[in-house]
N, C-alpha and C positions, 0 to 999 in steps of 0.2 A: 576812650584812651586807656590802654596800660598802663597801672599801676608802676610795673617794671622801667626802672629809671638807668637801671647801668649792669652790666655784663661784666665779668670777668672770665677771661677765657686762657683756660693752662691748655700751652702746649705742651704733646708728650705723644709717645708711638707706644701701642697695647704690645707687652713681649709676650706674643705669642710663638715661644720655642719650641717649633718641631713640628707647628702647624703649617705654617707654609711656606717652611723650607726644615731641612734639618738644624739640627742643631750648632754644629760647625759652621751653614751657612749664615743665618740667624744672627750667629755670636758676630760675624761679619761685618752684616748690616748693622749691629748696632754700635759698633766699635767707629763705624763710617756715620752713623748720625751723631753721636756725641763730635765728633770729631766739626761737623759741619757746624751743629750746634755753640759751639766753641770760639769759632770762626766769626759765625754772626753775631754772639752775643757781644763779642769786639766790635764789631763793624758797624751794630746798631745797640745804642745802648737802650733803647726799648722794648727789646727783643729777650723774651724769656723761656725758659723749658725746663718742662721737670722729666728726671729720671726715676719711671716706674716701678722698677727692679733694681734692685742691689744688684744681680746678677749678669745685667748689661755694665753697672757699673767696676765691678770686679774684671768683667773680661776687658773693659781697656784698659784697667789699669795694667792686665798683665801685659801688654806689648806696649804700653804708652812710653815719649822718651819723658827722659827727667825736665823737659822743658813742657810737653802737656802734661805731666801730672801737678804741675805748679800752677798752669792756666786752670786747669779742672778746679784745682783747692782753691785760687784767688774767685773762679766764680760762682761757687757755691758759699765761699764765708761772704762773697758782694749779695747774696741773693737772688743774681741773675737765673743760676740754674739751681734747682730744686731736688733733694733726694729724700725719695718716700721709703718707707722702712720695711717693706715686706720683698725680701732677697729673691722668691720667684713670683708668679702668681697664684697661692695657694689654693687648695681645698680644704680650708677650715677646719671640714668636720671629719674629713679623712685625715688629719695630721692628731698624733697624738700630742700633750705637752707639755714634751718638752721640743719635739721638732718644731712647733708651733713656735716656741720661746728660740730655739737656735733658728728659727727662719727670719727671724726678725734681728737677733744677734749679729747675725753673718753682716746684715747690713749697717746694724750701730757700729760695728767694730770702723767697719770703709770708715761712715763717718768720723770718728772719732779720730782717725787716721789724716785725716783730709782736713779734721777742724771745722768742719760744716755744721750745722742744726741740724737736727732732724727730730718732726712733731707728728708728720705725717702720715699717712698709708693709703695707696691705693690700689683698690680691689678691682679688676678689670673683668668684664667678662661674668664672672660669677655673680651671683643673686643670691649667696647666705654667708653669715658667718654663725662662728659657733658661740653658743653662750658664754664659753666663757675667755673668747678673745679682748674683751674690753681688760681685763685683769693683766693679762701676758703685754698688750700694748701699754699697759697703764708704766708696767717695771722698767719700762724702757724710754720714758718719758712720751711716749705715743699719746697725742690731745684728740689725731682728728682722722675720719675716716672719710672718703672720696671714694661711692660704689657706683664704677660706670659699668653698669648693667648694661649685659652683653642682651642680643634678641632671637636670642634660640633656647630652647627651652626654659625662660625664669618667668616667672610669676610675679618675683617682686614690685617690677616696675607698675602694676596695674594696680596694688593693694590699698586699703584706706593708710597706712603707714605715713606719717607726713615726710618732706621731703627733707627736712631738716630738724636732728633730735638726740636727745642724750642716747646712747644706748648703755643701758646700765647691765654690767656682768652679777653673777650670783654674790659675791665679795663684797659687794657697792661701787666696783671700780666702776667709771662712766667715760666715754670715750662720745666726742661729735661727728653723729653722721650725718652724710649727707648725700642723695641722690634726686636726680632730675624728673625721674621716673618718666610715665609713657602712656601712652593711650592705647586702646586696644583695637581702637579702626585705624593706627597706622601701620600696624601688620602686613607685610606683603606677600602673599601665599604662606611659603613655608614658616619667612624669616621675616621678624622687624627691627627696625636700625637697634645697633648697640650706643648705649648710651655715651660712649665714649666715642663716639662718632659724632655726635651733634654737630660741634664745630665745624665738620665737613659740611652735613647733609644741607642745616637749618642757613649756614652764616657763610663759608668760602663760597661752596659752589652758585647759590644763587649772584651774592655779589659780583663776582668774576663774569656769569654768562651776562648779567647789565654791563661791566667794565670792559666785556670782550663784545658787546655788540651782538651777542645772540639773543633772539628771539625768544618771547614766553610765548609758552604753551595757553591756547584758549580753552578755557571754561575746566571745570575738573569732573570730565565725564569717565572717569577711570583709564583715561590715557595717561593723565597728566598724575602723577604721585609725590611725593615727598621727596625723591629723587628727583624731582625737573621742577624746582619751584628757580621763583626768578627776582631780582633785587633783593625789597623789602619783605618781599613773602613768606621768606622762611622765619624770620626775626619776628614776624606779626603771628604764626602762626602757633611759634612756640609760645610766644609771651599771653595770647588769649588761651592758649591751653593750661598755662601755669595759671593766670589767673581764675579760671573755671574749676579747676582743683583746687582755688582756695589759697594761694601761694602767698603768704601774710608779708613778707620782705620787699622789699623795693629795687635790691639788687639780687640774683643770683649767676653761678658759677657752672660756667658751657665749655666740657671737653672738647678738646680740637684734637684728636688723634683717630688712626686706624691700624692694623697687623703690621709690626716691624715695619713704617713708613717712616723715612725720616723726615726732618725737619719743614717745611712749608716758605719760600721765600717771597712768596709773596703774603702771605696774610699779615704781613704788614702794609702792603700795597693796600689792601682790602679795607684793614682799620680803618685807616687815614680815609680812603675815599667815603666810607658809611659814615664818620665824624661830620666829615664835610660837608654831607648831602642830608644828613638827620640828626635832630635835636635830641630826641630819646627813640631808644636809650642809647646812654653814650656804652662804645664799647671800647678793653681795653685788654691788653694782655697781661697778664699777673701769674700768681703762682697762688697754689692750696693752701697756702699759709695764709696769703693775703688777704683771699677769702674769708678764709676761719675767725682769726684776728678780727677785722670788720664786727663779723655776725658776732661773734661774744662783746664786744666794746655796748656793740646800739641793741643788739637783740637780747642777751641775757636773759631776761625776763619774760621773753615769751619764748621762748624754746621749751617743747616738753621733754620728760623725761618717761622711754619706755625701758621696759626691761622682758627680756627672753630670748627664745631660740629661734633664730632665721634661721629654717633650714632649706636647702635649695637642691635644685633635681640635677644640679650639674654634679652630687656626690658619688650617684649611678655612672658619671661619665669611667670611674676606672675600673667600673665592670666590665666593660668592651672590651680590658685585656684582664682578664680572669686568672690569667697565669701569673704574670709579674705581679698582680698586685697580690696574691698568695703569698709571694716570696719577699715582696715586699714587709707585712703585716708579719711574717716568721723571722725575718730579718733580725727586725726595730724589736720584740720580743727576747731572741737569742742575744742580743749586744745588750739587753737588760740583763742580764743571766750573765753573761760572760762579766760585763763590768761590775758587776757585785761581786763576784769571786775575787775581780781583778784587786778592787781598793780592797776588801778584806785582806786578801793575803800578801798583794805584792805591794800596795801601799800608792800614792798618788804619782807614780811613777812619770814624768815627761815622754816616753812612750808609748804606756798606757792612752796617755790622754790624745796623745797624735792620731795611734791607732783608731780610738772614739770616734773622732771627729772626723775621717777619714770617711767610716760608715754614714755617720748623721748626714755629712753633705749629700751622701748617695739619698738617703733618704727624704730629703729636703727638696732635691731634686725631683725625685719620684711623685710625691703629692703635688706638683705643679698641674694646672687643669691641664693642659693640655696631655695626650696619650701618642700622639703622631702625627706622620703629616696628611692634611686633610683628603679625606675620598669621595669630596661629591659626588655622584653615581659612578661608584665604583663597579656596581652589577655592570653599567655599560661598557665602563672598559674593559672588566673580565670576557664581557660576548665580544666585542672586538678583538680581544687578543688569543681567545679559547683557552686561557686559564689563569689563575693567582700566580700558578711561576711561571707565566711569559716573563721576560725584560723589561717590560714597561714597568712592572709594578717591583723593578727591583730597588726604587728611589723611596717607594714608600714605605717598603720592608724597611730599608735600614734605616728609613724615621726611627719607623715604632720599633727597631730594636735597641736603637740606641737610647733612646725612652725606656725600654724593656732591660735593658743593662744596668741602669742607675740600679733598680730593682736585683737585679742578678748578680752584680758584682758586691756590692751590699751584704747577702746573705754569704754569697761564696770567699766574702772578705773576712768576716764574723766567726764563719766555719773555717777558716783558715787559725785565726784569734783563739777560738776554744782546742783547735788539735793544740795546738804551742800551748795552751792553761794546761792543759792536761797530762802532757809530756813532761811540764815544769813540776806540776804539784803531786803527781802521783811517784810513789817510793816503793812500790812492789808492783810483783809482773803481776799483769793483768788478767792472764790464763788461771792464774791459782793464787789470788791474794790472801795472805792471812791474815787480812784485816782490809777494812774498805771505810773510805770516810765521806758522811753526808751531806752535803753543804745545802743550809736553808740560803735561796736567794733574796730573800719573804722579811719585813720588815715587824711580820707577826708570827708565834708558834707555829709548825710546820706540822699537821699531822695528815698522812695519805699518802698512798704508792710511790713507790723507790722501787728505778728498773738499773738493772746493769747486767752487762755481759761477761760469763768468765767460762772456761773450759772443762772446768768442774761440777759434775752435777750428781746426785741430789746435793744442795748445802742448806747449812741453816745460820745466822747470825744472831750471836751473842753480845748485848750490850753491857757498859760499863758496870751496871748493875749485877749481873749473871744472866737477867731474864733473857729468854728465850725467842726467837721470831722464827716462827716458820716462813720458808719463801716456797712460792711456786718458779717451777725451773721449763722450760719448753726450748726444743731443738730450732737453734737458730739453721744450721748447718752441720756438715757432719762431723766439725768440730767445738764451735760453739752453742752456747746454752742463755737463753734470755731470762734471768731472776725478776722475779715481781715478791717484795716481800711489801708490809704495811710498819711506818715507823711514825709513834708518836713522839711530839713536843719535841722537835728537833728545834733550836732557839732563835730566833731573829738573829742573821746571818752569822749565824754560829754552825758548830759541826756536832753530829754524834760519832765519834768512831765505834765499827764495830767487828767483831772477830768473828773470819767467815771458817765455819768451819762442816768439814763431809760429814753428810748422816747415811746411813744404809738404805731407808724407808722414806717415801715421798712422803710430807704430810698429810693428814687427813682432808679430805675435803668437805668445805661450808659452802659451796657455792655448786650449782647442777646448769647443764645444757641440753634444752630437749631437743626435741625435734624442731618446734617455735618457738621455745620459750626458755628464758635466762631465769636464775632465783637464785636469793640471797639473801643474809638474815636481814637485808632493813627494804631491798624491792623484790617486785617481780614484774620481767615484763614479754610481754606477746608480742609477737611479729606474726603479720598477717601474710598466710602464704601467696595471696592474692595480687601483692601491692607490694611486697617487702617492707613495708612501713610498719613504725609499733601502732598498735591498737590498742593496746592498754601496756598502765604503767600504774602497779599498785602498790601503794606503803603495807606489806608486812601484818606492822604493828594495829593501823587503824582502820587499815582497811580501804582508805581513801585510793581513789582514780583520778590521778595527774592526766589525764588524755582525750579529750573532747573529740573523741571520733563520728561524730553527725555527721562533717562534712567533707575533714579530713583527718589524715594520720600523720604521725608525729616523724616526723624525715620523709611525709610521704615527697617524690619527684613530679615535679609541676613544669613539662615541658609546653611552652605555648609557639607558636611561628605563625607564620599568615599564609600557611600553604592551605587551600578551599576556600579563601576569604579574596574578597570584589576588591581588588584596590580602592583606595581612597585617597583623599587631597588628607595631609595634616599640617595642622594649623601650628606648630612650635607651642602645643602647651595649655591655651587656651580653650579649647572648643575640638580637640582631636576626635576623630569619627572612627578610627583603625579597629579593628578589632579583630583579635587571634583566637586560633582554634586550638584548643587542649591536645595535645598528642597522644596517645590511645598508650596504655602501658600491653606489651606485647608479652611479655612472657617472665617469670621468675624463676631461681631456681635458687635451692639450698646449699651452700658449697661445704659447710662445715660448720663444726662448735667442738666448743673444748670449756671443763670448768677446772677450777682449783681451790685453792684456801682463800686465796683472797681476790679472786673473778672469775669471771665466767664470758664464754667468746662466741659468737654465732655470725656467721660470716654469710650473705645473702647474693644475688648477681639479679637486678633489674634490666631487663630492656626496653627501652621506649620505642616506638614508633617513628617514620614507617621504617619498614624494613629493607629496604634499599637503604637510606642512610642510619642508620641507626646511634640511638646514644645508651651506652653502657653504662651500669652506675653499679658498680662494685660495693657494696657496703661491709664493715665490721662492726659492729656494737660490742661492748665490752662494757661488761655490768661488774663493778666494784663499790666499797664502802663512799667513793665521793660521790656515787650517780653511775648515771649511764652515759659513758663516750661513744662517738659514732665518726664513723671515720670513712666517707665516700670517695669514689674513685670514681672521676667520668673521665671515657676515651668520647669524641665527639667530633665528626667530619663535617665543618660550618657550610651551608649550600643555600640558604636565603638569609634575605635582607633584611628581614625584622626576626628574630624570636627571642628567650625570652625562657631562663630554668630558675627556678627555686625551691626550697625543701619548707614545709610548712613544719609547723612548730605549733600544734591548737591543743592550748592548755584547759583544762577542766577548773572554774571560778564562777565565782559569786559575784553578782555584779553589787555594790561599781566596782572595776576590778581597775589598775592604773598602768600604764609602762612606765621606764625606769632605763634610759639609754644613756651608754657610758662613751661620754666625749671629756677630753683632756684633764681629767684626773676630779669630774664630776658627770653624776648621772642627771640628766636634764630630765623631768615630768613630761611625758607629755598626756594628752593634749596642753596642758594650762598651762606650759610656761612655753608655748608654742607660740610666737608673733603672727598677722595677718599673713596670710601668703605664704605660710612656709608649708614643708609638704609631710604626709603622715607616711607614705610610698614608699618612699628612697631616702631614708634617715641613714646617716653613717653611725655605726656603733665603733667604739675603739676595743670594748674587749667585749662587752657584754649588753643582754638586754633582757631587764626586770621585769615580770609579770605577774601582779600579787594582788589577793583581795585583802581584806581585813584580817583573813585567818592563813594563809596559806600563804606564798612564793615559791616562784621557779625562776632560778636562773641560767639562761642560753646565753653560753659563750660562745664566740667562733673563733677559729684563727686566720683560716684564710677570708672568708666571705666577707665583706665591708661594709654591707649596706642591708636593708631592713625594709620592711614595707608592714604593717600594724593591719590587719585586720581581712585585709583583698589581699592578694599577688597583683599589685597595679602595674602595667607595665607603660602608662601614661599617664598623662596628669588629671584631677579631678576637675580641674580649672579653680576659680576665687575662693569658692565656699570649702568649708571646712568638711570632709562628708564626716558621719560618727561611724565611730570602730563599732561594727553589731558583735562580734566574736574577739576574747582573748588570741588571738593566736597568732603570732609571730611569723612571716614567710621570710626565710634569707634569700638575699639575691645573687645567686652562684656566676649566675654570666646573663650578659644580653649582649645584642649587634642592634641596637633599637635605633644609633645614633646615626641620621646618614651619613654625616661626616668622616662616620667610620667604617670600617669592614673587616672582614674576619680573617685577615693576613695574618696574624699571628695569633689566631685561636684555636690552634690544631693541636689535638693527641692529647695529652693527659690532665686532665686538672685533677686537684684533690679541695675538699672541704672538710674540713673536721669542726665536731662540734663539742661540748659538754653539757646535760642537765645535769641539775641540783636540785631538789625538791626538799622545802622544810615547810612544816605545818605551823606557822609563823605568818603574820603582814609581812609586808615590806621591811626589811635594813638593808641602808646603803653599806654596812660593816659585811653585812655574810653576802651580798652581790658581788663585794670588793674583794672580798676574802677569797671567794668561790672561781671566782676567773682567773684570778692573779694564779691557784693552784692549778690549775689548769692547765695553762698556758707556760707556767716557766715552774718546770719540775727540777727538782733539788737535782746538785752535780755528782756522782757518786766518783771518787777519786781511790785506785787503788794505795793501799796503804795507810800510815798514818797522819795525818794532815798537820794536825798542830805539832806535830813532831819534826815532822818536814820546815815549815816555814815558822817555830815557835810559835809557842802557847797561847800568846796576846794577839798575833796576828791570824788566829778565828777564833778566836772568843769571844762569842756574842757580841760585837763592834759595837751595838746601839740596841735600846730596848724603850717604848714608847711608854705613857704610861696609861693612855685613853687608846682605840681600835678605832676610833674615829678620826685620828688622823693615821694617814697610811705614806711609805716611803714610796714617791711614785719612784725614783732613780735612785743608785748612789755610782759614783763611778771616781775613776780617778780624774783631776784635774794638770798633773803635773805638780813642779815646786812641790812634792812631796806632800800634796796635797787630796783632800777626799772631797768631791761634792754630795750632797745629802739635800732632793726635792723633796718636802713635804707636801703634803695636801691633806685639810679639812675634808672631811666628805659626811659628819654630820650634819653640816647646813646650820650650824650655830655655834655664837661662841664657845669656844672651849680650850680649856688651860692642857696642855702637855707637859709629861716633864719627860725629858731625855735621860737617858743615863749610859754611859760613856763606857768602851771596856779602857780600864788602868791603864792600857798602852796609850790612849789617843790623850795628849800632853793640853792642847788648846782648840779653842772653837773661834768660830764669827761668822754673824751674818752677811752673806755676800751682799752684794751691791748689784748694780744693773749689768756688770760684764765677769760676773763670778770676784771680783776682786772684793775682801775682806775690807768691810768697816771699820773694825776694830775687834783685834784678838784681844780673847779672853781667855785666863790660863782655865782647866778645870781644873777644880777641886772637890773636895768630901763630897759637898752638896750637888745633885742634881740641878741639871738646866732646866729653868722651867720658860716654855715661851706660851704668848695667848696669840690664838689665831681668831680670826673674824670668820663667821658662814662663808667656808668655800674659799677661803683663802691658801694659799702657796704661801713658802718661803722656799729659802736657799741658806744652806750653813757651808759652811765649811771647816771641816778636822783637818788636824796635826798629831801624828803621833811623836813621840818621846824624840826617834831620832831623827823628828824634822825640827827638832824646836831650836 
């Protein structure tokens, strides 16, 4: 007999938006399940449902009349229906956080609007979260987490992981999870049920086929599956599965949903009759709180406490659109950039902050797992209709464009944002400024390359001091000129202005371009005519080699696809047989170089194989004082169904050597802070990823590329075991079609990747990993004219200045009510005291609260703020200048 005494069972439909259907249809159907949902919960008052997504719940509010938005609010303050906290279905480890923190925001706001609770979250589909989600749910009063693991590619469901457990973030914040998990002989070819299916698979449909007088299937000789089970069968078969894993509780909690389905009216039929007919376990309908609640009253004490990084192969899924999520990832970067100008100079403006939040939704949107609408063999329907642009597949394109637009209008909204900064803050023509001013975006000193364009050339800049900067000047066109000068200790979001003035003579040159090879007074690096990849990369000074070239080269291009390879069955993850063939590098050639005073340019053009379709991959390297940037071009005509590009990254170390990958304003260790099941392959980085022994680091930024793979270019899974990383060296994941779901309708014509190393002869710090990317990726704004002169003295003068480099400003942006937000984050991983110091304009401070709203103002004075933060903790303040007070 099972142990297993009573079921609770949430109803609730997976929003899968854009998967099978668009988006607009989607929003639709869910607008019509709430709606039904509503209906019932009147009409039966045992009847309950939870809403998975904030963002089902937003779209009825926007057409609801004023008479369903009162039935919605009276049946969530009754508890009838349920709203879980997470606005779309995220990608965790793809969202950085603060989108992470406004994903979950969007939906406390509904609540708190409507007067509902909300404790909950559920994670649908996906099989990771990020380390440090337990912290972001924590701020938001989030107790509990609900992972109905989807059955295409996760690994979760099969891990030693118990099925219910604290998970504890890097801070100490700890959140309750909980999932049903899954066996791995119930697998059906490609796919096995998603866990937020059960309720269908295990408990309606059997019921129903005894309730409707259909026949069971004899004997289980692989006709009969988990899909044709019949009464009590299913309900028997999960409860000895749960108890064969050990399942220590007497009750647990069985999803009843499937893709944008609504409501079920009969599974109340169903209850009542398995009541009827069976003593245990009793089953009943409830909600994820019910559940929760329950388990902490009687279990407490036996629930473990784990702590680490799930991470999950669904991060790889927004590879398959390689372009948007570029634009995506330079988006959420440029509105860091632009909203730091923004609060510095124009202050906490009410459209500033509209403008913000405009973008973030686009952005919030974009990290939803989903990418478009689904293409199970799509290759078949391409040979049926003789191409991608027949008509048939024009429902699918504008899936994934409108998926692809969240991402596009984002950037082109942003870039909309910055012309208007620029037009506002700049006070001299731009062709021949006689003065230029340098905005650090950077919550620390700013030293390293300042580009800007002017009409004028050769010139040089003179700072307030009199000293001297030489710049290097290069012909944009044949009337513009692109300046590269080097400016130290520009201040935490403060300016240098400086006086641009004609010299007759180009500066001397420190930096050389050979034929393959760049030099500079601190590197030198070789480019292999062979491969266009670097082959060596030496410090200068000591002589050392950053570049493990035994197996591969440092950008070398790793095209894999399954053209000469036997097809094969794959399993979702498990036990995959598939394996691809290398694509042959066809031909290289040298297109150019150029050096100056402070870089030097070598410009390369790869081709891969074969030569019928071929992939382009344009390269720049550009060797200056931060490192060496690389900046790739592929043009790429997608023609099969699996392949599979990345650029290796194999660093030259001592073992043990560690990684160091940067998710939501913390670098997660791995392997050790890596949970069972999670994957070493397909890690999402948000800006960076650390590679260091005891004496050395390297750190590899990307901007567009998302995702990471440690050791292999894996382009499947290893299955349970953990394999070990034999080599340092990093492969980014530039693009795949691996997924069948998807197809290469919007993977045509241009991507780009850009990268950054840094090399210091140093272990690991999280300070110069943070430091290193952050410069990288959001270079100082150079505005023609004189800035504090423009906008006054106090509005860019240094706004804030830290007084520890271990804690760093992930944001600062404007909020409205003449307000500044300012996200901190810990990133030494121990306590540590900060003090802030204020510039003289900014009047009061307070720490914000869970919806940005002030605790309690505090005036500043003489004395510095001093706050203490826990390992890896966030805060939120919030400034007032003088004439908000």
């Amino acid at each position: 007999m099972s142990a297993i005494q009573r079921i609770i069972i949430t109803h609730h439909t997976h929003t899968d938006a854009g998967y099978t259907g668009t988006y607009p249809d989607v929003a639709v159907q869910h607008i019509r399940h709430l709606r039904a949902a509503l209906d019932l919960c009147e009409r039966e008052p045992r009847f309950r449902w939870t809403i998975e997504a904030g963002w089902a719940l937003d779209m009825f509010l926007n057409v609801a009349t004023d008479t369903e938005r009162e039935r919605m609010r009276q049946c969530l303050r009754d508890g009838r229906i349920e709203l879980t906290g997470f606005y779309a279905q995220p990608l965790t480890q793809i969202a950085n956080l603060e989108e992470l923190c406004v994903g979950v925001e969007l939906t406390a706001r509904l609540a708190g609007d409507l007067d509902a609770p909300l404790d909950t979250v559920m994670l649908n589909d996906v099989g990771g979260l990020s380390y440090n989600l337990p912290q972001v749910l924590a701020r938001y009063g989030i107790r509990y987490v609900v992972n109905g693991v989807g059955g295409w590619r996760v690994m979760t469901p099969f891990t030693t992981l118990p099925h219910l457990f604290r998970l504890r973030g890097p801070d100490g914040s700890s959140v309750l999870y909980y999932q049903i998990k899954d066996d791995a002989e119930n697998r059906q070819a490609n796919l096995g049920p998603a866990q937020y299916g059960f309720g269908l698979i295990y408990f309606l449909w059997p019921v129903l086929r005894e309730l409707d007088g259909k026949p069971a299937l004899v004997g289980n000789d692989g006709e009969k599956t988990i899909f044709n089970l019949h009464g009590r069968e299913g309900i028997d078969l999960l409860c000895e599965r749960l108890t064969r894993q050990g399942y220590p509780f007497d009750t647990f909690l069985m999803q009843f949903g499937s893709d944008n389905q609504g409501p079920t009216e009969r599974l109340l039929e169903a209850v009542d009759a398995w009541n009827a007919k069976h003593r245990t376990p009793e089953i009943q309908l409830g909600t994820c709180h019910d559940f929760f609640v329950d388990a902490e009253v009687r279990w407490a004490a036996q629930i473990p406490e784990i702590q680490g990084e799930l991470s999950c192969s669904w991060s790889e899924h927004v590879v398959t659109n390689a372009y948007a999520t570029g634009r995506y990832r330079v988006a959420r970067e440029k509105l860091n950039t632009w909203a730091a100008a923004e609060a510095c100079c124009a202050g906490g403006t009410d459209e500033g902050a509209d403008a913000w939040g405009d973008v973030m939704w686009r952005l919030v949107m974009y990290h939803d797992h989903t990418c478009g609408l689904s293409m199970w063999e799509w290759a078949k329907r391409r040979d049926e209709s003789g191409s991608l642009a027949a008509e048939t597949f024009d429902l699918p394109r504008a899936s994934w464009e409108i998926k692809s637009g969240y991402a596009n209008s984002a950037l082109a909204q942003v870039r909309e944002l910055a012309e208007d900064q620029f037009i506002a803050l700049s006070s001299d023509n731009p062709d021949s400024p006689a003065k230029v001013s340098v905005f650090n975006p950077h919550s620390f000193s700013y030293s390293g390359p300042v580009l800007f364009t002017s009409a004028a050339a050769p010139v040089e800049l003179v700072l307030p001091g009199g000293s001297v900067v030489p710049v290097d000047s290069r012909r944009c066109n044949t009337k513009h000129w692109l300046h590269r000068a080097w400016l130290n200790g520009v201040p935490p979001y403060g300016v240098t202005v400086c006086d641009v003035r004609t010299v007759k003579a180009v500066p001397a040159t420190l930096y050389s371009a050979g034929e393959w090879e760049l030099a500079g007074p601190n590197l030198i690096v070789s480019v292999s005519p062979q491969t266009g990849a670097v082959c060596g990369l030496r410090s200068r000074g000591s002589g050392r080699e950053w570049v493990d070239a035994s197996v591969n080269q440092l950008n070398e291009a790793c095209l894999f696809d399954v053209r000469g390879v036997t097809p094969g069955p794959t399993w979702g993850g498990l036990n995959e047989p598939v394996q691809f063939e290398r694509q042959s590098l066809l031909r290289v050639t040298r297109r150019a170089g150029w050096a100056g005073t402070h870089a030097a340019t070598l410009t390369v053009e790869r081709v891969l194989g074969p030569e019928s379709t071929p992939t382009v991959v344009e390269t720049e390297y550009i060797l200056d004082g931060s490192g060496l940037r690389i900046r790739n071009r592929v043009t790429r005509r997608h023609t099969v169904d699996k392949e599979a590009l990345f650029f290796a990254f194999p660093i030259q170390l001592t073992a043990p050597w560690r990684f160091d990958i940067d998710q939501q304003g913390q670098a997660t260790h791995f392997p050790d802070e890596r949970l069972p099941g999670a994957t070493n392959h397909n890690l999402a980085a948000n800006r960076f990823v650390s590679v260091s022994d005891a004496a050395a680091q390297v750190v590899l930024t990307s901007r567009q590329a998302a995702v990471v793979a440690l050791g292999t270019p894996s382009y499947y899974h290893y299955g349970l075991e953990y394999q070990p990383i034999e080599r340092p060296t990093v492969f980014s994941y530039a693009f795949n079609n691996l997924w069948e779901t998807n197809c290469p309708i919007l993977q045509q014509g241009e991507l780009w990747f850009e990268y950054h190393v840094a090399c210091r002869e140093h272990g690991y710090s999280p300070v110069a990993a943070c430091q290193a990317s952050r410069k990288a990726l959001q270079a100082p704004l150079v505005f023609p004219g004189d800035l504090p002169e423009r906008c006054g003295c106090q509005a860019t003068a240094n706004l804030l200045s830290l007084s520890t480099d271990e804690v760093l400003v992930e944001s600062i942006r404007p909020v409205g009510d003449d307000q500044i937000q300012v996200l901190l984050t810990e990133i030494g991983r121990r306590d540590n005291a900060c003090t802030l110091t204020l510039a003289t304009d900014i009047a009061s401070y307070a720490v914000a609260g869970t919806f940005g709203e002030p605790l309690a103002w505090q005036r500043v004075g003489k004395t510095p703020i001093q706050l203490q933060f826990r390992p890896a903790e966030f805060k939120v303040l919030l400034l007032k200048r003088n004439s908000a007070v």
